[in-house]
C-alpha positions in Angstrom: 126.0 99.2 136.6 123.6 97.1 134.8 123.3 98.0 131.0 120.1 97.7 128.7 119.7 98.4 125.1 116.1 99.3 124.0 115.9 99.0 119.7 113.5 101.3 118.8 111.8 104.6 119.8 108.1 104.1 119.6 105.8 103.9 122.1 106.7 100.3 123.4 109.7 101.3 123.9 109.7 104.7 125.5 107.2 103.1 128.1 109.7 99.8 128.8 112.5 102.2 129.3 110.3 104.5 131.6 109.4 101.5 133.7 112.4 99.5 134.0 114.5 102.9 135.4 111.8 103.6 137.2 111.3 100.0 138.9 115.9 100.3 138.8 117.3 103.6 139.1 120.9 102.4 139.2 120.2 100.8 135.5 122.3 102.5 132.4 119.3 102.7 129.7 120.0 103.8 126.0 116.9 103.4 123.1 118.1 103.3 119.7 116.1 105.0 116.8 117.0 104.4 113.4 114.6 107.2 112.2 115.1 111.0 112.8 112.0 111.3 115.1 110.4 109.2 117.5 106.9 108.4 118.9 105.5 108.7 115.5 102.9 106.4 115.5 101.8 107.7 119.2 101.6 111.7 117.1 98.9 110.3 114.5 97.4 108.0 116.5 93.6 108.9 116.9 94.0 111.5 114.2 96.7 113.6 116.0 94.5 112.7 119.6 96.3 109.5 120.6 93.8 106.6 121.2 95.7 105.7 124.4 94.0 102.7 125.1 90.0 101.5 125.2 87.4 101.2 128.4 87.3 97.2 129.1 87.8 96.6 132.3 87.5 93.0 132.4 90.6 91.1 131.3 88.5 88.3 129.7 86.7 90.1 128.0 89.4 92.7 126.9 91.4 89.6 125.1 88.0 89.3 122.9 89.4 92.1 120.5 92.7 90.7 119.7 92.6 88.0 116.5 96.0 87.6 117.7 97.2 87.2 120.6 94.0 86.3 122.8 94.8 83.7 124.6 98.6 84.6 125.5 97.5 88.3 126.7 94.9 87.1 129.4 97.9 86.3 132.1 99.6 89.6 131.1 96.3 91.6 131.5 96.1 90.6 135.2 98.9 92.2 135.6 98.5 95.5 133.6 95.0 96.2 132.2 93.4 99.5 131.1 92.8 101.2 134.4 96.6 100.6 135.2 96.8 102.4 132.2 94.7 105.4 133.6 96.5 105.0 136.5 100.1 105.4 135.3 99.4 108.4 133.2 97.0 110.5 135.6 100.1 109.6 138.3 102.4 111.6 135.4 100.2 114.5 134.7 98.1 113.1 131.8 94.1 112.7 133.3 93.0 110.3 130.5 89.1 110.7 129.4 86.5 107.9 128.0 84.8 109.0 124.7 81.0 107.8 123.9 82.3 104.9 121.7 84.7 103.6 124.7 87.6 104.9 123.3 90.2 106.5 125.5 92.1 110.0 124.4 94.0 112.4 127.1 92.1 115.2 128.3 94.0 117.5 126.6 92.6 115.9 123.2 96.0 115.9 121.7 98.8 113.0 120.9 101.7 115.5 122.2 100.1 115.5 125.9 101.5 111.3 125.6 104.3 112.3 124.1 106.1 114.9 126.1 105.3 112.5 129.1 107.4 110.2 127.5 110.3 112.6 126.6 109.9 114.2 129.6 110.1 111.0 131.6 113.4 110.1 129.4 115.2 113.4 130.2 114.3 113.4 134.1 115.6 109.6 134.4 118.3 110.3 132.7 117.9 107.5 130.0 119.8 107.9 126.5 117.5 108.2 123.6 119.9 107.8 120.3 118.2 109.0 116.7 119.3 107.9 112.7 120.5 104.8 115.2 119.6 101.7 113.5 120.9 98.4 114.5 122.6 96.3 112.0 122.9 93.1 114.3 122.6 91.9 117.3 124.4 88.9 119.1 125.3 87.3 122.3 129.1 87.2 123.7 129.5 85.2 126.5 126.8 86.8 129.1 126.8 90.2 127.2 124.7 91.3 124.2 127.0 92.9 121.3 124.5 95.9 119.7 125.9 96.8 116.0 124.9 100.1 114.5 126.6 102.1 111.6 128.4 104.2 114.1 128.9 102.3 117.0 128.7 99.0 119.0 127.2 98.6 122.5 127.3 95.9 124.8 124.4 95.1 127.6 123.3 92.7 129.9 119.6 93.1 128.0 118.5 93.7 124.9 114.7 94.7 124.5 113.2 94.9 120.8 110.6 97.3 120.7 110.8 98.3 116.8 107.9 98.0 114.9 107.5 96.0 112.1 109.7 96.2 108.6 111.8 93.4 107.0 115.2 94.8 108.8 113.9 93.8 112.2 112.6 90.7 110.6 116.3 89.9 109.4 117.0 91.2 113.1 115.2 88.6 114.9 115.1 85.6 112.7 119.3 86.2 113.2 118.6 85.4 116.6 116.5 82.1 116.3 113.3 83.4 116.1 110.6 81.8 114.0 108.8 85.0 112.6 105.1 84.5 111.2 104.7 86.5 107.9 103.2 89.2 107.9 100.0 90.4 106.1 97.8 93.4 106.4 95.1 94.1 108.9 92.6 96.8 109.3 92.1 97.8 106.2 89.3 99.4 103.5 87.4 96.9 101.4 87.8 98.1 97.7 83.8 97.7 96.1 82.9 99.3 92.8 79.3 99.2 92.8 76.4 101.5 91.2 74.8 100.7 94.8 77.5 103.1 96.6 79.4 104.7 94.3 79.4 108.7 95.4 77.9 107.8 98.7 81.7 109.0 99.9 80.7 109.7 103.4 77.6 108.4 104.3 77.2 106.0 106.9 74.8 103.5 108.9 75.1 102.7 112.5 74.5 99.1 112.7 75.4 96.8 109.8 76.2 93.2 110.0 79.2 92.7 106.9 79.4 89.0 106.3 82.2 87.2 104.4 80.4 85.0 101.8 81.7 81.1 102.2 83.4 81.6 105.4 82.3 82.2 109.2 83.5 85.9 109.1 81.4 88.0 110.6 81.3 91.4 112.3 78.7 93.8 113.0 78.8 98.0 113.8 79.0 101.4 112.4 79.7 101.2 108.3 81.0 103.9 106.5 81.2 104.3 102.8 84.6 105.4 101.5 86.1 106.7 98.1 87.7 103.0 97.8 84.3 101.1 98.6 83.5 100.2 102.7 85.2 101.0 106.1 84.4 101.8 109.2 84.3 99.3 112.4 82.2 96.9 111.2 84.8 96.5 108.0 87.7 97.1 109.8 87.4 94.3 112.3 86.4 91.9 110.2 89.7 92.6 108.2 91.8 92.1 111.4 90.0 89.0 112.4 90.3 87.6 108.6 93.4 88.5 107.7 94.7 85.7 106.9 91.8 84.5 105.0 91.1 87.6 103.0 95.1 87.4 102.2 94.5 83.8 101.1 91.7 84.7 99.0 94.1 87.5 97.4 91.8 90.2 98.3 89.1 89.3 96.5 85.5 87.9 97.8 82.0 88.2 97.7 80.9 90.5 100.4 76.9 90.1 102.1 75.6 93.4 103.6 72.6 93.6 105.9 72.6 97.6 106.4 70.1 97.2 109.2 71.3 94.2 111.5 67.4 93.4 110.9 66.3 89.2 110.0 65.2 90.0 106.2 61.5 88.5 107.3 61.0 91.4 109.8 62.6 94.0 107.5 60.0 92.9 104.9 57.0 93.0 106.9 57.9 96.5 107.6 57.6 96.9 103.8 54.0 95.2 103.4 52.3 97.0 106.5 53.9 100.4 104.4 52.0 99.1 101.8 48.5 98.6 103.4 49.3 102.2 105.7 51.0 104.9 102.8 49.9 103.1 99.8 50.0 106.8 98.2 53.5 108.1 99.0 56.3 107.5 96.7 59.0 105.2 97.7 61.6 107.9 96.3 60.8 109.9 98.7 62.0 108.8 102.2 63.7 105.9 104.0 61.0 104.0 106.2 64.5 103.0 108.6 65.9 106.0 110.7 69.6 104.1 110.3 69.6 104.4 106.2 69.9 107.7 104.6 67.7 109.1 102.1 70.5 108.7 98.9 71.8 105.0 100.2 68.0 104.2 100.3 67.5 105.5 96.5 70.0 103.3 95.5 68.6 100.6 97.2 65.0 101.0 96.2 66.3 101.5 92.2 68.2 98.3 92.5 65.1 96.7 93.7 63.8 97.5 90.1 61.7 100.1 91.5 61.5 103.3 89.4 61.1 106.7 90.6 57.6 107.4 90.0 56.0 104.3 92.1 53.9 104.8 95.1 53.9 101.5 97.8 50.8 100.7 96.3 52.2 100.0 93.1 54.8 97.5 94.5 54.2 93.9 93.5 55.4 91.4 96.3 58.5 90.5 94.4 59.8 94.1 94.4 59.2 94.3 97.7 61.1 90.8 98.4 63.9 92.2 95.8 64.2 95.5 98.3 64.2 93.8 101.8 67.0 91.3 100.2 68.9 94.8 99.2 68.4 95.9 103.0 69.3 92.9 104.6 71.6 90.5 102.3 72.9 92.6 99.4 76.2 91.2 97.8 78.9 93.4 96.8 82.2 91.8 95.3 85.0 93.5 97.1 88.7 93.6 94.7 91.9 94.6 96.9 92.3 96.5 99.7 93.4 100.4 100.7 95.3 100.6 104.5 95.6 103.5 106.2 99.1 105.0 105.5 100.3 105.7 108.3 98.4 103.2 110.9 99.5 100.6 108.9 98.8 97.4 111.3 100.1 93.9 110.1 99.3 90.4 111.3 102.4 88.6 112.2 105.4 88.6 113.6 107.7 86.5 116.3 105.8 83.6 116.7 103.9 83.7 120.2 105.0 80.1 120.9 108.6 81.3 121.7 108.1 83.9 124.3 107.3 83.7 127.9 104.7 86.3 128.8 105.0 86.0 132.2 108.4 88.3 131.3 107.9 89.2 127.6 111.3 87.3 127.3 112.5 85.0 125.1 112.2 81.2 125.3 115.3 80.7 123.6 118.0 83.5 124.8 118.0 84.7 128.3 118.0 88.6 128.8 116.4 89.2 125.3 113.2 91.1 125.6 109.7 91.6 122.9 107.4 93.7 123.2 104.7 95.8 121.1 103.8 95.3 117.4 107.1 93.3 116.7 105.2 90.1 118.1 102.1 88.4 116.3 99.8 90.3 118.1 96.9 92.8 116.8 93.8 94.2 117.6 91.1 95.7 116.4 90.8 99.5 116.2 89.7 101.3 119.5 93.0 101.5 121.7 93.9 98.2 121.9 97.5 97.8 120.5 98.7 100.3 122.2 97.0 98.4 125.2 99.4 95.4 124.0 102.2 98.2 123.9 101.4 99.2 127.6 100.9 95.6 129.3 104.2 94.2 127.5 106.0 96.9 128.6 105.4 97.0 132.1 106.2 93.2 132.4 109.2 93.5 130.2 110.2 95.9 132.7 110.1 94.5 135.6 111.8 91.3 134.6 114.9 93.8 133.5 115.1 95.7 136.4 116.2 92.1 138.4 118.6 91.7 135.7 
């Protein structure tokens, strides 16, 4: 009986382990957890919903929302794309349902739904799942793998790491000959203190275009001001597809705001015909925009140099120049960054050139399997690591199973 070792108990993992035994009933399987509990991230995912994966069906298209990893997932998600992924779980008692935003969630509208198909699978395949496991090293012996943990050592004709990221699986594969890429953070808050926003926690606009002053980074969407300065999509993409350049900059940059995804020469003309039409209502008093809430729009109009008390009429062309540049190009100096805790995603990891995706397997040991977060692959928010997760998986396994 063939033997497989599976280092870590995430989601990449549970669904490798599901699939190769499934695809190989006669393999011995056995994931190793160095943690007390797995299928964390999968339990806070989507806050507690599981954001299983996101509704692009079109492989080429789908690869559009990794910074990493786009052109090495577009073989891959031939073979395994979203609707696979609808697929595999409906075919497991999981009906999977598409939200207004795209984004995909079980129908049950909770994380555990995933989970105990996972554990569930486990127990009925009859695959080993070890916790407080960690592995200490791993190495090749003639044709076997030698799996070191504090307790024990296991040998196997396949070795699949599935852990997430941390500087102990780092150690882990750069043991084995693997070039790892290092790591910095992705998906995260930009931290702006500015009069302009500050006590705005909360309020949002629908479409902004957030701009990255002296580069070509560029993102546009929902925006949400935070207690630590701006989030949302629009923010959080463009920190995945800059992280490397925001790291470089050392978190610090000039950020260029249009809150209305408007050119500022149309914005403005909105703001002279206002002029000619309501010359007698106070600016104060209401956002002309449907997308900018009356407070944001205060703050706006006051850093125009407009006071309180002025009617459109009163508005000299250069106020009303100074307010359609606050609405459509206003710079705010962002200093540091705030992650999310717990969906902490990084950029980096093994280096893509030394995998074959055709297997997830490695270029330079035979029987030695990636997949998930520990490669340097990421995605923007919506679904689509756990995608990665998914499509790596079910390739992974099916190389293992001919092992």
């Amino acid at each position: 009986m063939k033997k497989v070792i599976i280092i870590g108990g995430g989601a990449a993992g549970f669904f490798t382990a599901i699939n190769a035994k499934e695809n190989n009933p006669d393999l011995e399987i056995t994931i190793l957890e160095k943690g007390k509990e797995v299928l964390q991230k999968v339990k806070i995912s989507g806050g507690g919903r599981c954001n299983v994966t996101h509704a692009c069906f079109d492989p080429k298209e789908l690869c559009e929302f990794y910074p990493r990893g786009k052109k090495e997932l577009l073989g891959p998600f031939h073979q395994f794309m979203t609707g696979d992924t609808f697929e595999w779980f409906e075919n497991r008692g999981v009906p999977l349902k598409i939200e207004g935003d795209n984004r995909v969630f079980p129908e049950a509208n909770t994380s555990q739904a995933i989970i105990d198909c996972f554990q569930n699978a486990v127990d009925n395949l009859g695959i080993t799942l070890l916790k407080n496991c960690g592995v200490h090293s791993v190495y090749q012996q003639k044709d076997q793998w030698v799996v070191n943990t504090k307790e024990q050592q296991f040998t196997a004709d396949a070795v699949v790491v599935a852990a997430g990221s941390s500087n102990k699986v780092w150690e882990l594969v750069e043991s084995l000959d693997h070039t790892i890429v290092p790591p910095v953070p992705s998906l995260f808050t930009f931290n702006i203190k500015d009069k302009r926003i500050i006590d705005l926690l909360g309020i949002s606009v629908p479409n902004a275009t957030v701009t990255i002053v002296g580069t070509k980074l560029e993102s546009s969407g929902p925006l949400l001001i935070t207690h630590w300065g701006m989030s949302g999509p629009a923010v959080l993409k463009l920190s995945a597809f800059g992280a490397r350049i925001l790291a470089e900059k050392n978190y610090q940059y000039n950020v260029e705001v249009n809150w209305l995804s408007r050119p500022t020469d149309k914005v403005l003309n909105v703001l002279l015909n206002l002029k000619k039409k309501q010359p007698k209502k106070q600016v104060y008093l209401k956002s002309p925009f449907s997308d900018i809430p009356r407070r944001l729009w205060e703050r706006l109009v006051a850093a125009s140099d407009i006071v309180e008390t002025l009617k459109w009429a009163d508005l000299s062309n250069v106020q009303l120049e100074k307010l359609a540049n606050q609405l459509t190009k206003g710079l705010y100096n962002a200093n540091g960054k705030s992650t999310f805790k717990e969906e902490f995603v990084t950029a980096g990891g093994i280096d893509l050139k030394e995998i074959n995706f055709k297997r997830f397997e490695s270029k330079r040991h035979k029987n030695l399997f990636f997949v998930g977060e520990i490669l340097n692959i990421d995605a923007v928010t919506g679904g689509f690591n756990f995608q990665n997760a998914w499509t790596g998986g079910f390739i992974a396994a099916k190389a293992i199973a001919e092992v």
